[in-house]
Every structure is written in C-alpha cells, then in structure tokens.
N, C-alpha and C positions, 0 to 999 in steps of 0.2 A: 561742630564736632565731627571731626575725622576720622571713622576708623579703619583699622587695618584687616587682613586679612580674616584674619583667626577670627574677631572680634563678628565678623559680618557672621562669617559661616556660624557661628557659634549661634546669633542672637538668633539666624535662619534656622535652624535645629531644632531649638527652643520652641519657635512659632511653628514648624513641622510638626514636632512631637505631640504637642497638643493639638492641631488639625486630626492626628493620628488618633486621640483618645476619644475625639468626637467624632468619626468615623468609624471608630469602634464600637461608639456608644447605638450609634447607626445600623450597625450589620445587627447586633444582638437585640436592639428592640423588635429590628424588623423579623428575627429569626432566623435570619442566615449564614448562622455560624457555620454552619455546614451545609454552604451553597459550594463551597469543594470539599468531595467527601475524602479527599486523599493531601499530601503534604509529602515534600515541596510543588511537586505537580497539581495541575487542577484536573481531576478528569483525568488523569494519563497524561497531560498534554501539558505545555508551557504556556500557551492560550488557547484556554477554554472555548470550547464549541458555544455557538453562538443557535443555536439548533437539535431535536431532535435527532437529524438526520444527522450532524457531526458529530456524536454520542460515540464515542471507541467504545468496540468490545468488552465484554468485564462490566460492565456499572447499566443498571435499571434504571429505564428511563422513568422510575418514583425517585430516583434522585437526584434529576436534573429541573430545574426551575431558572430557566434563562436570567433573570431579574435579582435572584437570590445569591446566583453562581456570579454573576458579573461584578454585585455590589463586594462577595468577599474576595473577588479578585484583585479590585480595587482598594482595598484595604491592604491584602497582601503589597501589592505594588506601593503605597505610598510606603509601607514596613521597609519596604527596601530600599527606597530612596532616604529615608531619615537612617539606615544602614549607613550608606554610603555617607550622608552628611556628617554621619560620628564619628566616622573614617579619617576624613576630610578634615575633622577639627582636632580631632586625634593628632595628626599629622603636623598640621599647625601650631600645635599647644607646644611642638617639641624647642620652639625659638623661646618659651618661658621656662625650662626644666630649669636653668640658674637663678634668673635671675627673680621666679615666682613660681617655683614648684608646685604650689599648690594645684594652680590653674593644670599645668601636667597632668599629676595624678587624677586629679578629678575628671579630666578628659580621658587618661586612660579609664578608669573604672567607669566612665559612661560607656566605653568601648567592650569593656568585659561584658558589661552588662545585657547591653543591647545584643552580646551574641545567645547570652545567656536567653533573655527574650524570644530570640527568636527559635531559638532549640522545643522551649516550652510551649511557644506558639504551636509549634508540631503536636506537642504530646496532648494540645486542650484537642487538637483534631480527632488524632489516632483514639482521646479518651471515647469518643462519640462526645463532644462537650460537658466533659464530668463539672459539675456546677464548682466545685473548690478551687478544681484548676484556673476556671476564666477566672474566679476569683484574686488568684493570686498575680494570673498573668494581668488584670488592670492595675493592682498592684504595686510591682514593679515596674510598672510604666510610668506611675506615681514617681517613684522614686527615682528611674532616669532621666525623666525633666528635672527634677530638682536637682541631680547632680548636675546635669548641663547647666541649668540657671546657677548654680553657685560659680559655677567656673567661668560662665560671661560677665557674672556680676564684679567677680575680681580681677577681671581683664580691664573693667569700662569703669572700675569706683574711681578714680582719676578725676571723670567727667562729674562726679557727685559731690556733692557737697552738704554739711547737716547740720547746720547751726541751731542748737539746743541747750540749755542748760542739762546739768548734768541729775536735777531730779524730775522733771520733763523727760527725759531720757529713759531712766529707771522704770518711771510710771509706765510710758510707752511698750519698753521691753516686755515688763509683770503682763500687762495687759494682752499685747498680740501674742507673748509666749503662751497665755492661758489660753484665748482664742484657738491659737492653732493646733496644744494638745484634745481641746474641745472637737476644732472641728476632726483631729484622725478620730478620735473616739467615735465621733458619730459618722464619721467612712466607712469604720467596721461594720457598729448596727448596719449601716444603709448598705453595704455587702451582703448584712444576713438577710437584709430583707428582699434583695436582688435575687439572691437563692431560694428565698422560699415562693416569689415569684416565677422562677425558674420552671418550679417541682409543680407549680397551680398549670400553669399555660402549657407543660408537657406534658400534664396528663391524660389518660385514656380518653375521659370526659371531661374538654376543657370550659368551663364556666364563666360566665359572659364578664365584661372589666369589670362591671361597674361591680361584680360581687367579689371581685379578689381582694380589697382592704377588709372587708370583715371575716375573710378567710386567713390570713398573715398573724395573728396570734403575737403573743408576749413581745416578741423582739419589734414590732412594728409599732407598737405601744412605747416601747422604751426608746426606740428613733424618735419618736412623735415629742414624746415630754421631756427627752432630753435636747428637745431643741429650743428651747424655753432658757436653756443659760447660752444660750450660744446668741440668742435674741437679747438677752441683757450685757450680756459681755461687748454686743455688739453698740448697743447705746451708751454704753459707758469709754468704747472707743469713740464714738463722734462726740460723744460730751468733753475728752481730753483734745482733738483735735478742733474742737472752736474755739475752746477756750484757754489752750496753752498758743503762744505765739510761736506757732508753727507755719513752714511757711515751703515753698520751694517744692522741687519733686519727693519730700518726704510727704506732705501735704496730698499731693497727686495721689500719692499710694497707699496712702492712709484711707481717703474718703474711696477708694478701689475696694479696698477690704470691707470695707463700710456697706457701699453698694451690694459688691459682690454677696456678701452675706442675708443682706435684705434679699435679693434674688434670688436665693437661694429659699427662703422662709415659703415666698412666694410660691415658685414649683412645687415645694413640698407640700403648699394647703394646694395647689392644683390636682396633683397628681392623689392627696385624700377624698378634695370632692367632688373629680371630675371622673373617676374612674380609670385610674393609672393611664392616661394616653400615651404612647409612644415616645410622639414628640417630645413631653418633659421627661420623660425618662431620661432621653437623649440629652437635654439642657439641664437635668440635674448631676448627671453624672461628668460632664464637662465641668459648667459650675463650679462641683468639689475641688475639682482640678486645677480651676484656677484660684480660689478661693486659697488655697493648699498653696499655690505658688507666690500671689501677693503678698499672702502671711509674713511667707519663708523669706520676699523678698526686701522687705518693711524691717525685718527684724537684721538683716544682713545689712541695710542703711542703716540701723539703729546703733552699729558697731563699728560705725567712721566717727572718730575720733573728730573733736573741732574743737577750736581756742574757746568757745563757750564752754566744754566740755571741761577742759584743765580749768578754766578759771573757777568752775560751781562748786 
C-alpha cells in the first residue's frame, strides 16, 4: 500500500492530535494549566525562562514553577505543530476538491476549527482555567480528530475492503451506532465529573484522593451505573464479531472497540478504588478518545459498500 502525499500528512495529524489530547490529559492532572500565566507568550517571553532569575518583570515569582511552566509549554508547542500539519493537509486536500470533495471540505473545516481551538485555548488561559471552558476546549479537540479521521478515511477506503452480508452489516451498524451514542453520553457525565474534580483539588482546603469519590455526588453515581450498558453493549459486540464471519481489517477494528472499551471499564474501577490517581486520569481521558475514534471509524467501514452486500 502506497500512499500519497495528502494521505501520509493526513494519517500523521491524526496520530498528532491524539498525542495532543494525551498531553493534555498531562498538563491538567498534573495542574499545570497555568504553568503560563499569560497567552500567546509564556511569561512575557516566546521561551520561557528556565529559572527564577530569568523571571521578566511583571509576574510573581508564586507563579513560576519550572516543571509546570515547561510541561504547558510543551503542550503549547506540539498545538502548533498539529497547526501546522492541518495546514499542510489543508493544502493538499486541494488536488480532491473535484474529484472528492468531501475529503476538501472536511479538511478545510479541520482548519477552521483548529483556529477556532486555538483562539479558545487563549480564553481557558486568560479565564484563570474557568472549568466549562477546558471543558469544551477538550471537546472540540474530540471533534477535530474526527473530522481529520473522516477525511483520511475517505482518502485511503480504496485500500479497504468489507465483505458482509448485508444483515451482519445492519447488526454491526445498530450495535457500534448505540455504542458510540453511549459512549458521548457518558463523555459528558465523565466531563461533569472532571469539573466537580476540578472544584475538590482547587479548593481552599484540598482533601486527600483517596476522599474525592465520595465527595463527587449524583453525577459520579450516574457515570458509574451508566457504565453498566456500555459494558453489555460491549459483550454483545464481541458476541457478533465471533460469531458472524467477519474477517479482514473490519475484524481488526472491531475487536479495538472491544478492547478499547474493556480498558476503559478498567481505569474507571481504578480510578474508584484507588483514589482517582493522575496517571488514569490521563489514560482515561485518552481512552474516550480513542474509544470515540474506533467507533466512528468501524461505523465508516461499515458503509463500504461490497458484492456481499448487493447480493443479501
């Protein structure tokens, strides 16, 4: 398999953007959403002092944490390389505007978007990290990998192939579509419960991990039990995936969703009864992400057409 330009930068994007959301996931466990108190600059500066003593005028040295200020530097910087790369594919998508427009427009609106992003990225700063805002900025970070994956996946379906009958198919669809409206549903809770997370560790008197789940109320309770169909939804996809003759990279991506999902269950009893640690913060909220992307991307094979398909 060969591909061309567009298709490499594209797939690269892809695997940037989600580097991007788990480095995100990074800076905010660790709390260093505001290791730069200021935007587009850090500190005044284009790179951030590495020291006390390179501290510019204007900013208290209780705002500077070398380690805090580096990691959201670094965050910052990879924001702008996946800039650039949606630039870049932007650019290249222009040789399908005839003959596949889709792949276009979908490249330009990962382009709008990502400006859009990055505008917002400003305003979570300037908020002092208002909890709704990160909220939405992870968000729509959600939402522009998906754009970019749909626009690689229609560049490269060529390469795919999906030989199913046509009520295998159906089945399949019913199934990942409910999956996937499941899992946003429970995106949101696990947003709410990220915020009321949020509101526990920034308080005046912050109280030890192990007592923030029993401080999390209603909405962590309805994360909790509504993860209980997302757990059957999910046996009832590996039940149709052994047992319909499926086979080929739909197979691959099916048993991804499968896994992906068990992994997810997992963190979630970790992060109940180990006392919310960092680290699965981090690999939950990634996780969603890919969880969200497999879905989207199984249901987007599910919609290649194959002579099984006309003949069922």
């Amino acid at each position: 398999m060969k591909l061309n330009a567009y298709q490499k930068t594209a797939i690269a994007t892809v695997l940037a953007t989600l580097f991007l959301i788990f480095v995100g996931g990074l800076v905010r466990a660790a709390g260093a959403g505001l290791g730069c108190p200021d935007w587009p600059k850090c500190f005044g500066l284009w790179i951030p002092p590495t020291s006390l003593e390179g501290l510019p005028p204007g900013f208290e040295p209780e705002q500077f944490n070398v380690y805090k200020t580096w990691m959201e530097y670094v965050n910052r910087l990879v924001g702008v390389v996946i800039g650039l790369l949606i630039i870049a594919t932007f650019l290249r998508s222009i040789r399908y505007r005839k003959d596949k427009p889709s792949i276009f427009y979908a490249s330009a609106t990962a382009l709008i978007l990502v400006l859009f992003q990055g505008w917002l990225g400003g305003q979570v700063v300037e908020s002092g990290l208002e909890v709704w805002l990160i909220t939405v900025h992870m968000i729509f970070a959600m939402i522009i990998v998906n754009v970019l994956l749909f626009a690689t996946f229609k560049a490269t379906e060529h390469y795919v192939r999906v030989e199913i009958d046509s009520q295998t198919r159906r089945q399949l669809v019913i199934t990942v579509g409910v999956l996937l409206l499941l899992t946003t549903v429970q995106l949101f809770f696990g947003t709410q419960v990220r915020e009321s997370i949020d509101l526990i560790k920034n308080a005046v008197i912050v109280p030890p991990r192990s007592e923030w789940v029993g401080k999390l109320g209603l909405t962590f309770e309805i994360h909790r039990s509504f993860s209980w169909l997302l757990v059957a939804g999910t046996f009832f996809l590996g039940y149709l995936l052994k047992k319909r003759n499926i086979e080929g990279k739909l197979l691959t991506v099916g048993w991804s969703v499968v896994s992906l999902l068990v992994a997810q269950a997992l963190t979630g009893i970790g992060l109940n009864y180990l006392g919310m640690p960092g680290v699965l913060q981090v690999f939950h909220l990634l996780g969603f992400a890919l969880v969200v992307c497999s879905q989207f991307l199984m249901l987007l094979m599910l919609g290649i057409k194959s002579e099984r398909n006309l003949e069922a």
